[in-house]
Backbone and ligand atoms as CSV (ligand in chain L), in Angstrom:
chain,resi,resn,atom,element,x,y,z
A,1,UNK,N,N,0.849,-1.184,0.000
A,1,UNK,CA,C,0.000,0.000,0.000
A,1,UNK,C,C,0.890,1.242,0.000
A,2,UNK,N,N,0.761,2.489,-0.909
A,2,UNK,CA,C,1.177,3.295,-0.794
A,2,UNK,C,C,0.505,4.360,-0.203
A,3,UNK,N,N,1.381,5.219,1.077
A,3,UNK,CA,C,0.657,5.922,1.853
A,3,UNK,C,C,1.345,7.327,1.822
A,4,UNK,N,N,0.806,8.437,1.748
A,4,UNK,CA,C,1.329,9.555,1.190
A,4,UNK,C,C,0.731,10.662,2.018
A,5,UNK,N,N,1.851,11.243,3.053
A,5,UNK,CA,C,1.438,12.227,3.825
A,5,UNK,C,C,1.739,13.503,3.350
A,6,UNK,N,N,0.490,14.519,3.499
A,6,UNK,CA,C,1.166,15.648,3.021
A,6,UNK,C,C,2.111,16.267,4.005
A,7,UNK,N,N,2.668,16.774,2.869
A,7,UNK,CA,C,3.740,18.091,3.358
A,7,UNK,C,C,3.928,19.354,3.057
A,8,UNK,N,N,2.593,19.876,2.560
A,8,UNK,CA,C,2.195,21.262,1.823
A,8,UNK,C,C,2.349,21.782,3.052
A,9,UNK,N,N,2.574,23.560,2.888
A,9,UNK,CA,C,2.853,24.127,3.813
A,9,UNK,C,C,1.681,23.794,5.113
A,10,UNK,N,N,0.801,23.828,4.704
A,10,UNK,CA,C,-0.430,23.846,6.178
A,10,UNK,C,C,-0.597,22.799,6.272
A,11,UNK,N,N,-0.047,21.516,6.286
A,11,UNK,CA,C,-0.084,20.353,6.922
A,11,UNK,C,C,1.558,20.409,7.276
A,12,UNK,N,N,2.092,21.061,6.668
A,12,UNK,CA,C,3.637,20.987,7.562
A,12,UNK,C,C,3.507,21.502,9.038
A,13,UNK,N,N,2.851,22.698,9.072
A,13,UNK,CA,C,2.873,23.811,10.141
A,13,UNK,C,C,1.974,23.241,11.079
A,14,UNK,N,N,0.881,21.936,10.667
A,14,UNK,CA,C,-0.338,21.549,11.520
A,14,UNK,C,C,0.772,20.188,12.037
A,15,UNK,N,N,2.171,20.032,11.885
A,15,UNK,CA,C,2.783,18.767,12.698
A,15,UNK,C,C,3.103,17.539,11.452
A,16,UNK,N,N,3.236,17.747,10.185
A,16,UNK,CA,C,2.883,16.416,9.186
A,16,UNK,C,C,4.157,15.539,9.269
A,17,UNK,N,N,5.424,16.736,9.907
A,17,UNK,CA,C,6.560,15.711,9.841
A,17,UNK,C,C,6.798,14.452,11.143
A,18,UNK,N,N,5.968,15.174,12.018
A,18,UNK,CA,C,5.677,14.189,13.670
A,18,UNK,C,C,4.909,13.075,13.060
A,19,UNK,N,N,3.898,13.144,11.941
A,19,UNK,CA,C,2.831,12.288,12.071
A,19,UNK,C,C,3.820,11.439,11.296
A,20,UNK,N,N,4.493,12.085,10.221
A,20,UNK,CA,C,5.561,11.201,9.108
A,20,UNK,C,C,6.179,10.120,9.858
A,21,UNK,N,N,7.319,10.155,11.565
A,21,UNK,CA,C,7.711,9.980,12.207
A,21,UNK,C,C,6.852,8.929,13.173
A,22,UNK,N,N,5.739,8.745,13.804
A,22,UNK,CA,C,4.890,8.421,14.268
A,22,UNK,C,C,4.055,7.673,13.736
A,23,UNK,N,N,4.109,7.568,12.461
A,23,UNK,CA,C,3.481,6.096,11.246
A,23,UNK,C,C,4.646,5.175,11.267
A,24,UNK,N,N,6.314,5.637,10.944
A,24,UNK,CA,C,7.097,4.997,10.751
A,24,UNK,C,C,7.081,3.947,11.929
A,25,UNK,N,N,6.873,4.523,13.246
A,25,UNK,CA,C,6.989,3.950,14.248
A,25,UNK,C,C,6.314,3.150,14.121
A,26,UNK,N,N,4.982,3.081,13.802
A,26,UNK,CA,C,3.843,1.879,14.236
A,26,UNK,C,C,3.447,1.382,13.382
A,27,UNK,N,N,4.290,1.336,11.833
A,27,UNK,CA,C,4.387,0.380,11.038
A,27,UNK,C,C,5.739,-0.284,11.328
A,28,UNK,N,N,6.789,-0.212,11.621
A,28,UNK,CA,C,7.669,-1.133,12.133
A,28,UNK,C,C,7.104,-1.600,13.654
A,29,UNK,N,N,6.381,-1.290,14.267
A,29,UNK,CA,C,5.943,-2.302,15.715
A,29,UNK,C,C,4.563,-3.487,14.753
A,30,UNK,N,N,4.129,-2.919,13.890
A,30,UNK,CA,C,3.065,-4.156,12.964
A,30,UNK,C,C,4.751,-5.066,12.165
A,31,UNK,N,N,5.489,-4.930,12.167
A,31,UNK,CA,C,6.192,-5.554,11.102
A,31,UNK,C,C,6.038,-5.219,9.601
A,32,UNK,N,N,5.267,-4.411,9.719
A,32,UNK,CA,C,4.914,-4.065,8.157
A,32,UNK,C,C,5.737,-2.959,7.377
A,33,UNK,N,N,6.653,-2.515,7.806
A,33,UNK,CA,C,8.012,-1.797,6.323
A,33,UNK,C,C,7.762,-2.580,4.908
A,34,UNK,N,N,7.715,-3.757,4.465
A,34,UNK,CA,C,7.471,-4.094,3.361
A,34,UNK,C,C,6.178,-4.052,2.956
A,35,UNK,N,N,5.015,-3.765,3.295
A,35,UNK,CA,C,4.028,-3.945,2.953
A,35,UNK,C,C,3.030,-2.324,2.620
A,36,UNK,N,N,4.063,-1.370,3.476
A,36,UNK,CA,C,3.358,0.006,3.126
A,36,UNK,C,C,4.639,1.023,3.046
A,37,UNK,N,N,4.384,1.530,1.663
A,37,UNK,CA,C,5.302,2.704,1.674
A,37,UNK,C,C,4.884,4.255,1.584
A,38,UNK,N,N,5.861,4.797,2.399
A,38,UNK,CA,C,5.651,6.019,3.144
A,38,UNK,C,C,5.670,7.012,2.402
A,39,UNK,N,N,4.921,7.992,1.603
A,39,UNK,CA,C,5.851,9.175,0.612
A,39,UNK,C,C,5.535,10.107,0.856
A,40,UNK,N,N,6.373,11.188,0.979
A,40,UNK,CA,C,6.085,12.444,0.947
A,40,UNK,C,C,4.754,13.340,-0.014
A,41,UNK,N,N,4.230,14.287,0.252
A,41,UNK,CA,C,3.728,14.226,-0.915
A,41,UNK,C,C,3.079,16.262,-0.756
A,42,UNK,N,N,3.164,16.730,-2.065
A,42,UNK,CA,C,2.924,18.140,-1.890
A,42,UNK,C,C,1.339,18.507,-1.753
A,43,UNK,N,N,0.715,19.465,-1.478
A,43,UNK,CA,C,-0.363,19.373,-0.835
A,43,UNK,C,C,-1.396,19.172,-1.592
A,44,UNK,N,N,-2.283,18.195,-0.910
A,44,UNK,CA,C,-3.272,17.292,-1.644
A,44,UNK,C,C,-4.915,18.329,-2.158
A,45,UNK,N,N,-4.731,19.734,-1.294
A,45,UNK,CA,C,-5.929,20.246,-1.520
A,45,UNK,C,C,-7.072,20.222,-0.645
A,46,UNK,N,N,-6.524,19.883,0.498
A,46,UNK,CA,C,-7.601,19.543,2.056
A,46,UNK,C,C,-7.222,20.346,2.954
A,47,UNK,N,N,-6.379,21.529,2.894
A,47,UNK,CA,C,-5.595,21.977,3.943
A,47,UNK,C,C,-6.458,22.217,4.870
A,48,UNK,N,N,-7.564,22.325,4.441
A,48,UNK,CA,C,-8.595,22.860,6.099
A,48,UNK,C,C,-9.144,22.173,6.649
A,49,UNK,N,N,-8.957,20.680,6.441
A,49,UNK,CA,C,-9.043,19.503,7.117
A,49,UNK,C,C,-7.896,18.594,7.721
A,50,UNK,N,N,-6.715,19.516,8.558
A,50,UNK,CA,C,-5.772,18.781,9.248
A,50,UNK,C,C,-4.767,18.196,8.578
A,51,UNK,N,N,-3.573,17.506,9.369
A,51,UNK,CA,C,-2.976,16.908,8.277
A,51,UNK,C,C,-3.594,15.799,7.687
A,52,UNK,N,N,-3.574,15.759,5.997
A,52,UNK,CA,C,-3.859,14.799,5.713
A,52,UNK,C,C,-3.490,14.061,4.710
A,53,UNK,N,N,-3.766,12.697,4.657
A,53,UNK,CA,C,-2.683,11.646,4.016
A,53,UNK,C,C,-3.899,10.941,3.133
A,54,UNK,N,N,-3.322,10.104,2.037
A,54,UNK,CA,C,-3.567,9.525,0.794
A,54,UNK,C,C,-3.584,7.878,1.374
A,55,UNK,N,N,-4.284,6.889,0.677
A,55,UNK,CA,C,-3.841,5.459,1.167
A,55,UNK,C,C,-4.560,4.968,-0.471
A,56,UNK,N,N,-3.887,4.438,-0.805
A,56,UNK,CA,C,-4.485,3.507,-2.140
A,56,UNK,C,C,-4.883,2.469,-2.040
A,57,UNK,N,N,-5.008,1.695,-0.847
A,57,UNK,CA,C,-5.787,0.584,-0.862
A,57,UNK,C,C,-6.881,0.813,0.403
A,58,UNK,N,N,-8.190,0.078,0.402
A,58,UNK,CA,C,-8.873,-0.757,-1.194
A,58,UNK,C,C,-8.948,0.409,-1.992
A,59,UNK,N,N,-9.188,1.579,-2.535
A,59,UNK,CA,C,-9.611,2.295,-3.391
A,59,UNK,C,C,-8.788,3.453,-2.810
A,60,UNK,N,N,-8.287,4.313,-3.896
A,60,UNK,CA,C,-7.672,5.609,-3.580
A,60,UNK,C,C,-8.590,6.412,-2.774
A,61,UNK,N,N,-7.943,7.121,-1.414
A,61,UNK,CA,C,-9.153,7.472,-0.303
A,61,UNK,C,C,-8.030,8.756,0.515
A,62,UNK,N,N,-8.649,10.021,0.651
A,62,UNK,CA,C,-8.291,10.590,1.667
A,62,UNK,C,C,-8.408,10.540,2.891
A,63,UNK,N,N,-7.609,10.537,3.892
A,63,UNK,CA,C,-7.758,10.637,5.453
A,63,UNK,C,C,-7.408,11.797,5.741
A,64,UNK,N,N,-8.149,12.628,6.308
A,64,UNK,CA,C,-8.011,14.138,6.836
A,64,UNK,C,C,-7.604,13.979,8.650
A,65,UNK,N,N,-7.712,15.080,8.840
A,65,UNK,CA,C,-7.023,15.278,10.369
A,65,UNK,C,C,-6.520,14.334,11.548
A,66,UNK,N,N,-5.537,13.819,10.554
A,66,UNK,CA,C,-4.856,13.432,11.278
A,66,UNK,C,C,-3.746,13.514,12.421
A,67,UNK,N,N,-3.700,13.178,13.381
A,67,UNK,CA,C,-2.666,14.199,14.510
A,67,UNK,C,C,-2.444,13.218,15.388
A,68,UNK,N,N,-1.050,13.106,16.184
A,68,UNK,CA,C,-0.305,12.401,16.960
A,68,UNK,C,C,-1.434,11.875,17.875
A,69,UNK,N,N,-2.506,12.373,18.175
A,69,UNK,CA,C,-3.161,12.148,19.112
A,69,UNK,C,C,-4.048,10.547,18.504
A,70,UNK,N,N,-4.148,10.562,17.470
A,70,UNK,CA,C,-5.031,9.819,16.337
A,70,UNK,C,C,-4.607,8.691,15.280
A,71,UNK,N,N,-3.198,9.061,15.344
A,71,UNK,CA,C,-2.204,8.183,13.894
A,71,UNK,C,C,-2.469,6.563,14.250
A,72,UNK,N,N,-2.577,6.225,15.745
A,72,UNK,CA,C,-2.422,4.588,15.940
A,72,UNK,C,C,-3.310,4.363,15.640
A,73,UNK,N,N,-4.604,5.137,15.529
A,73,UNK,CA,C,-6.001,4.705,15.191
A,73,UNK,C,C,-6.713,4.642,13.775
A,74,UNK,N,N,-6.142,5.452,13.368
A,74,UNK,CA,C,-6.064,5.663,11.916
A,74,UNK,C,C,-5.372,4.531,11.163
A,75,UNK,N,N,-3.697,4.476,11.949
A,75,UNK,CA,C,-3.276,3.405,11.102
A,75,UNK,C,C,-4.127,1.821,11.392
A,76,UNK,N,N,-4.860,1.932,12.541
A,76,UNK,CA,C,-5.025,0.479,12.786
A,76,UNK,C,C,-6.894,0.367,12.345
A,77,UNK,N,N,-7.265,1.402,11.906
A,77,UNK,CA,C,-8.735,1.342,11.527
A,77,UNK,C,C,-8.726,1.414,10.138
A,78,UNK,N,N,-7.791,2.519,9.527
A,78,UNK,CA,C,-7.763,2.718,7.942
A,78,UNK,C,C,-6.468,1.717,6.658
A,79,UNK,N,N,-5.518,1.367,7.504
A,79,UNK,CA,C,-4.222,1.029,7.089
A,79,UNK,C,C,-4.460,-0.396,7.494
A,80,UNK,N,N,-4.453,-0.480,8.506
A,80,UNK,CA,C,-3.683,-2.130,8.748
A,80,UNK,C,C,-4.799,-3.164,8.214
A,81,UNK,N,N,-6.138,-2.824,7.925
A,81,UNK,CA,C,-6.896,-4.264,7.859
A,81,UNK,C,C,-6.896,-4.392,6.071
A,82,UNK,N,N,-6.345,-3.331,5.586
A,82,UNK,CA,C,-5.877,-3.642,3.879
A,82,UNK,C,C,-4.333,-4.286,3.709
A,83,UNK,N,N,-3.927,-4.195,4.687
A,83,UNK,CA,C,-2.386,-4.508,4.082
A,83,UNK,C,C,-2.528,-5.981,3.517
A,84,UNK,N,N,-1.402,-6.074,2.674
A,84,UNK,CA,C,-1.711,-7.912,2.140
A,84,UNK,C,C,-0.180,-8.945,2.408
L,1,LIG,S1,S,-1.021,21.519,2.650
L,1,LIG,FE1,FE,-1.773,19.541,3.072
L,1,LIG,S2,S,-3.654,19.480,2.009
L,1,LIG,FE2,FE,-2.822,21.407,1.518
């Protein structure tokens, strides 16, 4: 799965490089580095919905406001039950 956080200015300034940091983490505690890759990505056009990130599986899908407070939940509600 490719997963693509923005990094446009207003998801930079809303924390996007913590959340960048904070996925890495809790996709290496799933074991999953091979199964989802991480990309940078310039801004998707949601800025007024938090940081937010891209996931292509099952279907290309935005996730909006996302924040340190939220990422384990996100990854483990939106991310982890597609991985293959
Ligand atoms: S800067 Fe992230 S959606 Fe615009």
């Amino acid at each position: 799965m490719i997963v693509k956080i923005c990094v446009g200015s207003s998801c930079h300034l809303k924390g996007s490089y913590d959340i960048i940091e904070a996925m890495k983490k809790i996709i290496a505690e799933h074991g999953a580095e091979n199964k989802v890759e991480l990309r940078a990505s310039f801004c998707l056009g949601n800025c007024k919905n938090g940081v937010t990130l891209t996931a292509d599986k099952p279907d290309e899908r935005m996730l909006h406001n996302v924040s340190p407070d939220n990422v384990r939940e996100v990854f483990e509600r939106e991310i982890l039950p597609y991985l293959e």
